[in-house]
N, C-alpha and C positions, 0 to 999 in steps of 0.2 A: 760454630754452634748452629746447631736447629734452628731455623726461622719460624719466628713466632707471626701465625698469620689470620687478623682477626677476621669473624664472619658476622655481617648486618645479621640482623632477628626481627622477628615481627613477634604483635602481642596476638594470642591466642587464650581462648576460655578451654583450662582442661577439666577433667571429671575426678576430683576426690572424693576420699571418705565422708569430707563434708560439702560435697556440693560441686558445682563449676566455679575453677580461679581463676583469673589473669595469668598467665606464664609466658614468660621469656621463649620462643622455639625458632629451630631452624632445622630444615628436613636434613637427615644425616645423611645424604648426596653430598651434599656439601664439604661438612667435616670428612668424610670418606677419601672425597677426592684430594684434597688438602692433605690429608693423614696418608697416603697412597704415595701422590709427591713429593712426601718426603718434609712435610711441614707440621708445625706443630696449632692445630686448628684451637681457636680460643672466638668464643661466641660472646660477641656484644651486645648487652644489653641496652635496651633504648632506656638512655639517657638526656636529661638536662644540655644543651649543647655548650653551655659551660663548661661541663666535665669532658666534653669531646678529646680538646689538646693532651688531657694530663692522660688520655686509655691511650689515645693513638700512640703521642709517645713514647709508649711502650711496647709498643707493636713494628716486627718487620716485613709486613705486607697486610692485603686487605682484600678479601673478597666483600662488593656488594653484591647482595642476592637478589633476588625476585619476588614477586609476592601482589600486595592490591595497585593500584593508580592512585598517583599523587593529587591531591587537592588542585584541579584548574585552578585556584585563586593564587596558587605561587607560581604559576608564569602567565598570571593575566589572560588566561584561557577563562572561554565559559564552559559553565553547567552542560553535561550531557547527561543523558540518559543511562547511557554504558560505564560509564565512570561507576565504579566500585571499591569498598575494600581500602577508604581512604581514614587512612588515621594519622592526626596531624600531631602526636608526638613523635613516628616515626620519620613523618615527615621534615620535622623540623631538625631533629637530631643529624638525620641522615644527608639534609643541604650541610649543613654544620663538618660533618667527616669529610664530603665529598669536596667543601672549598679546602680543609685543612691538607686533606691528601693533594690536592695540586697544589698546595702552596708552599708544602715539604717536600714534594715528588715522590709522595710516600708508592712503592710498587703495587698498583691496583689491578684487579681482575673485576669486570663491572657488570654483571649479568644482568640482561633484561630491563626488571623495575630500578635495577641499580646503573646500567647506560642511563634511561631515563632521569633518576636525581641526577647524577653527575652532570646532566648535560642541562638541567634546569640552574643548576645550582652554580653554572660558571653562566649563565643567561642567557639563554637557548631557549626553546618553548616547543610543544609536543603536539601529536597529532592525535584528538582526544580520545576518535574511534575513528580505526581503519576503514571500513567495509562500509560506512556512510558519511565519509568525510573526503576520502582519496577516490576520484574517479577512475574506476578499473580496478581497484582495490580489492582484492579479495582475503579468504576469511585468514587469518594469520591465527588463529586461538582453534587450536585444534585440538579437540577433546575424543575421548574414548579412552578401551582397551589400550595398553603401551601408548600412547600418544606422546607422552613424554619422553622416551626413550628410542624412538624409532628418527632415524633421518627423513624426511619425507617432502623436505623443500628443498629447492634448489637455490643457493647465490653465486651473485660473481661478487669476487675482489677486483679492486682497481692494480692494473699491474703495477711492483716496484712497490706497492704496500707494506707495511709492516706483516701483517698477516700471510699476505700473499710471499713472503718468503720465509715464514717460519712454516707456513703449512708446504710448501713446497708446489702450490698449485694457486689457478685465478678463480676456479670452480670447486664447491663443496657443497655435502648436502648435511643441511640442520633441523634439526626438530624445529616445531613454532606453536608457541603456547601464551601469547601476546596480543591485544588488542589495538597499542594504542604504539608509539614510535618518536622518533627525532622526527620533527618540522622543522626549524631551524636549528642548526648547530650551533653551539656555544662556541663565543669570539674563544681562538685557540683548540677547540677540535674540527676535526676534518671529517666527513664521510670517506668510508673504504671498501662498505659492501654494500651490494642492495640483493633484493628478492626480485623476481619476475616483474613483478609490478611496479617497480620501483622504489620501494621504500626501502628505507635505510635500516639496513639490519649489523655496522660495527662504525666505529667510530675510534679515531688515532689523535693523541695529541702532537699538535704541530713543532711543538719542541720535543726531538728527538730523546732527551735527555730525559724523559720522564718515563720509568717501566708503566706505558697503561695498556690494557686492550679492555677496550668496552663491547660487548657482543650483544645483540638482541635475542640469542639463541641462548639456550640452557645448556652447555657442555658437561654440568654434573651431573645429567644424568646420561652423557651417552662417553662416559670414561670405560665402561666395561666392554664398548663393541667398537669405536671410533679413534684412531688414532689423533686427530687432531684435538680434540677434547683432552687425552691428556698432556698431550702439546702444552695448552694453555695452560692449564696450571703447575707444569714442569716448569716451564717459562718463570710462574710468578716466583715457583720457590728460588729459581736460580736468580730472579732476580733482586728477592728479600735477601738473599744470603751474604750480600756482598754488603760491605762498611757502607752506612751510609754518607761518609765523604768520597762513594766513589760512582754514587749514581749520580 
């Protein structure tokens, strides 16, 4: 059967007949690439974390997406300046999927703001702003024309990586549209790439047995020019697709 593979969401004000609402969104890069692979894209809405177990569930894999910075106060970080964009139903929902998917091994794809929960939410803690917090740090949030879409940073992979042998190399170049990063990794992930400067831009759970790849980079938007982008989510479908008594 089709793998069913849900996608985080953010809340958003849109523009009706009667004014600006609340809506559920998620940029359709996302479903695209999902839909492209060969999966069946289903958008989660930010929910009660109660309701977490009974959606996942029903789901055979998971993109987390991207989007604002998490509230410092859930990993005992302070207040910055740069922190943005934080809404703590998303946030809480979204700790809430991320312990439930390591604790079923559900097949994850972690992009960006969703490395970042995932790696909050097994106990890890974040670096709040790049470019005035990491010395030599430079800008990682790269904005303009295509900025999204374009490779324009360079990593390495740690050899013998997970990554490093499905992309078939220890070097690749990724977009970066990110301020903030893994500080400490959560007991049970490993760093596997860094950027020039050193910060961590993927992250491998140390139990082999768990489909995850967490990326700092945005692969849904460079599936139409970059091989490895759809790599990744080739990967995730093949790896929803299997029983789950055989991950």
């Amino acid at each position: 059967m089709t793998p069913v593979i849900g996608i985080t969401s953010q809340q958003r004000d849109v523009t009706t007949s009667y004014g600006a609402q609340p809506a559920t969104t998620v940029t359709l890069n996302y479903s695209s690439a999902v839909a492209e692979a060969g999966g069946v894209p289903f958008v989660l809405p930010i929910l009660h974390p109660d309701l977490v177990p009974a959606a996942l569930g029903r789901l055979d894999g998971l993109v987390m997406t991207g989007g604002g910075d998490i509230d410092p106060e859930r990993y005992n970080g302070e207040a910055h300046t740069a922190v943005y964009g934080v809404h703590g139903p998303r946030d809480e929902m979204e700790l809430a999927v991320a312990r439930y998917a390591a604790e079923h091994r559900l097949p994850v794809l972690a992009i960006c703001r969703g490395l970042q929960v995932l790696n909050v939410a097994l106990g890890g803690d974040l670096i709040a702003d790049i470019p005035t917090q990491i010395e030599g740090g430079f800008e990682h949030f790269v904005t303009g024309d295509g900025a999204e879409s374009e490779a324009h940073q360079s990593i390495g992979l740690a050899e013998g990586c997970g990554l490093a042998q499905l992309f078939g190399t220890t070097e690749l170049k990724v977009n970066s549209l990110h301020h903030q990063a893994v500080l400490t990794p959560a007991p049970g992930l490993r760093p596997v790439a860094w950027s020039e400067d050193g910060v961590i831009e993927a992250v491998e759970a140390e139990d082999e047995t768990w489909p995850l790849r967490a990326v700092q980079w945005h692969p849904e938007n460079l599936v139409g020019t970059e091989p490895a982008a759809r790599t990744l989510f080739a990967e995730l479908i093949s790896a929803a697709s299997q029983p789950a008594t055989n991950r």
